[in-house]
N, C-alpha and C positions, 0 to 999 in steps of 0.2 A: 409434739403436742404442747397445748401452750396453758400452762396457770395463770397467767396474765390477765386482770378483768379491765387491766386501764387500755387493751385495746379494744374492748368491745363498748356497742353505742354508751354514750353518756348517760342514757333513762338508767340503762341495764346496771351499770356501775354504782347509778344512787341505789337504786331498788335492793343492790347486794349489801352496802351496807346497813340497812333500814332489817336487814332480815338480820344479818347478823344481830342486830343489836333486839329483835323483838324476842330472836331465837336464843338468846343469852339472858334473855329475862325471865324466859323461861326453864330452863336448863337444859337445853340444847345446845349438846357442842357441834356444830358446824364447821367443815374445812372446805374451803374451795377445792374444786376439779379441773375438771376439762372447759375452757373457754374460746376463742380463736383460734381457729383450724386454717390450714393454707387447705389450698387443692392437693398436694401434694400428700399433707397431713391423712386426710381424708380421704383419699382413694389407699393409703396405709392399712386404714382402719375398717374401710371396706374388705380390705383382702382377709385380715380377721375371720376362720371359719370355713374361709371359699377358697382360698389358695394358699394360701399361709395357716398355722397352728393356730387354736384356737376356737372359741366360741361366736357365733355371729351377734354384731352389737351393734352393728346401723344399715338402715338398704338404702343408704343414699351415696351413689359415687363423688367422689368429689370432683370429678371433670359437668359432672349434672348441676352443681352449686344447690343441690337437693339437702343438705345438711343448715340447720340453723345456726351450727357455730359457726360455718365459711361467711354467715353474713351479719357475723359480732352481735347478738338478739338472742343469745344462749351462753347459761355456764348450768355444768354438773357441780353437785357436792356429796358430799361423805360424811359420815360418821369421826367425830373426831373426838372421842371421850377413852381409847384405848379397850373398847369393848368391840373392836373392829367391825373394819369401813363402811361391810354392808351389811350389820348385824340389825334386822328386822323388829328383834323384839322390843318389846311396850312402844307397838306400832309408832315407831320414831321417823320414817319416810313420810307416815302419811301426818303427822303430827305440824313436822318443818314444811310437808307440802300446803294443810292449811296456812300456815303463818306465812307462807309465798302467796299465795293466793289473795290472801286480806289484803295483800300491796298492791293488787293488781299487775300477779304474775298470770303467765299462764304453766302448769303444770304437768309434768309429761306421764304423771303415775295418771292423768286423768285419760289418757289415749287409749284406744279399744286394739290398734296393732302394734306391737312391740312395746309395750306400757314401760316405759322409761320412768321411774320417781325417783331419782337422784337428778331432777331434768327440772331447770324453770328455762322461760322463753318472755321477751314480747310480744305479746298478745296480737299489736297492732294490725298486723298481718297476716293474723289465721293461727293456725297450728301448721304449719308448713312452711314453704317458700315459695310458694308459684307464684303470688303476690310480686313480692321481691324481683324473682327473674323477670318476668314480665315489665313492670315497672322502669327497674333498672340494670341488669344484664348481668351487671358485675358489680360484685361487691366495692371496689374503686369507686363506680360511679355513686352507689348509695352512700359510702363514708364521705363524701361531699357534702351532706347532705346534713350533715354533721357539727358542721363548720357553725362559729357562732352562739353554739345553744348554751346557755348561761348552767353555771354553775352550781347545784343544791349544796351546801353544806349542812352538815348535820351537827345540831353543838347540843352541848350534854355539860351540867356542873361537875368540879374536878376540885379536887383540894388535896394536901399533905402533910405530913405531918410536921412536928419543931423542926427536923433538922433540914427539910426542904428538897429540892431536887437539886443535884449538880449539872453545871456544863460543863460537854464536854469536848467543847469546839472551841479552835483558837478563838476564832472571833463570829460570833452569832447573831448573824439581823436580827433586828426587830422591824416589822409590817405595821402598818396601819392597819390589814384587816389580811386577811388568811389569804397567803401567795397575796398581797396586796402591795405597793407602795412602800420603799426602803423609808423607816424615819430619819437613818443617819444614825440612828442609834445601836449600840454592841451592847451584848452581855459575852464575856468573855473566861476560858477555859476554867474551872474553879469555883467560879461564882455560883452561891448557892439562891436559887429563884422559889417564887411558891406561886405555882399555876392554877388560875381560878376559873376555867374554860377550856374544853377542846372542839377542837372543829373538825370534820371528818370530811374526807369527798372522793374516794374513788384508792386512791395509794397515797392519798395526799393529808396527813397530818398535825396537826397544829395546837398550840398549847397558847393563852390570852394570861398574861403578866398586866400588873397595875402600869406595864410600859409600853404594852403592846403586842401583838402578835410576834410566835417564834415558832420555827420548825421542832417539832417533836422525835427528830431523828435525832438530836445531840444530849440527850437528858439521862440523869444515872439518877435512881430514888425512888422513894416510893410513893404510891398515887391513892389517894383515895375517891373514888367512881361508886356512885350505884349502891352504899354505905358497904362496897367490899374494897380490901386493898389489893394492889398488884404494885411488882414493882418494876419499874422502866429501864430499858435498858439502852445506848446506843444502836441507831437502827429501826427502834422501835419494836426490840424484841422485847422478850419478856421471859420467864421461868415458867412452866407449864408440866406440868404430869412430872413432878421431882421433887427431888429436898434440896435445897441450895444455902450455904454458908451465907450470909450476910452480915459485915459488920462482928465474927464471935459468933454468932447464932444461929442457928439452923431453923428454919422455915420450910414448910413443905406447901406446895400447889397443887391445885387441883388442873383437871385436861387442858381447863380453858382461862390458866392463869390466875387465877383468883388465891391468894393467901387462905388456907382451911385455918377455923377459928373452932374453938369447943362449942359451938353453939350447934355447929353443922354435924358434929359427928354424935352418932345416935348411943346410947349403951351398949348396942351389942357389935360396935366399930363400924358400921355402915357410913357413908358420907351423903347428906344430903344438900 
């Protein structure tokens, strides 16, 4: 089974980060699931229940192309706060399923058989696939179909503190605009940058310097987003649900990465 959203349709892959980001605004920790299923995958997941151990969790065979993830137009998600994955209370499904919704998802808690709400979809074509099949047989022939469609990025203000972000790449392009055009120009292993921009799109990353566009996978430092800080890591990881040493100093995070500050935690040690 596959976590991967940069194989499924382009809409789908903006629409995920779009929710991330509305679902973080509100304090919804979000982790991606289940996304892109082969045939193979899915007649797996079928046997779930029916022949193999287990609980039944889909009636669509995967040789039937009856599943919405075989035709990239669906991802699952989870609970990702440490209060586990499918923990229901202060109705948190149906909460992330409004905030999919506003996007013009479609939602699977809203289906009357097998109510699926860990489920968004494209809309486009129903609550189903028989669209799909009909149309185009195979999933092959609809990723064609694919070809071409331009790009959403999503940009967001970014800034850092005095001592800035380091590289951590022998030699790091700089774009003209996100995955754009080489300027010729490096920033190189060491060098400390201060990022005033990021640009978001699918797996794809990006940090805007007074020089230009750079990959956000070679950076070490801390970020300030959203007036909370996190800090970056190689990769584009980050410290999440810990206390991590930085610098002499110990820092604790919250689920979904964010540096906890005395403002957030309550007198009687609660974190909000």
């Amino acid at each position: 089974m596959g976590r991967d959203i940069t194989k499924c349709h382009p809409r789908l892959q903006e629409a995920f980060q779009q929710l991330l980001a509305k679902c973080s605004a509100q304090g919804l920790a979000v982790g991606l699931g289940e996304c892109f299923r082969t045939v193979a995958e899915q007649d797996a997941l079928y046997a779930q229940g029916r022949t193999k151990p287990g609980s039944i969790v889909t009636n669509a065979k995967g040789s039937s192309y009856a599943s919405q993830h075989q035709w990239g137009i669906a991802f699952d998600f989870y609970r990702n706060d440490g209060k586990g994955a499918y923990n229901e209370s202060d109705r948190f499904f149906e909460r992330v399923g409004a905030a999919g919704k506003s996007l013009g998802l479609g939602w699977g808690g809203d289906w009357n058989s097998l109510v699926d709400k860990p489920h968004f979809y494209l809309p486009d074509w129903g609550t189903g696939t028989k669209i799909l099949r009909s149309q185009y047989r195979t999933f092959e022939q609809f990723k064609k179909t694919w070809e071409g469609m331009k790009m959403e990025y999503t940009y967001m203000p970014i800034s850092t503190g005095n001592d800035k972000v380091k590289v951590t790449a022998s030699s790091l392009i700089i774009r003209k605009e996100p995955g754009g055009e080489d300027t010729g120009s490096r920033y190189h292993r060491g060098e400390r940058i201060a990022p005033i921009e990021k640009a978001v799109y699918a797996s794809e990353r990006w940090f805007r310097t007074k020089r230009g566009w750079i990959s956000a996978d070679y950076l070490l430092g801390w970020i300030l987003e959203d007036n909370q800080w996190w800090y970056i890591e190689p990769g584009y990881s980050y410290p999440k649900g810990c206390l991590k040493l930085i610098d002499g100093k110990c820092y604790c995070f919250d689920f979904n990465g964010w540096m906890l500050t005395s403002n957030r935690i309550q007198e009687g040690g609660e974190i909000i």
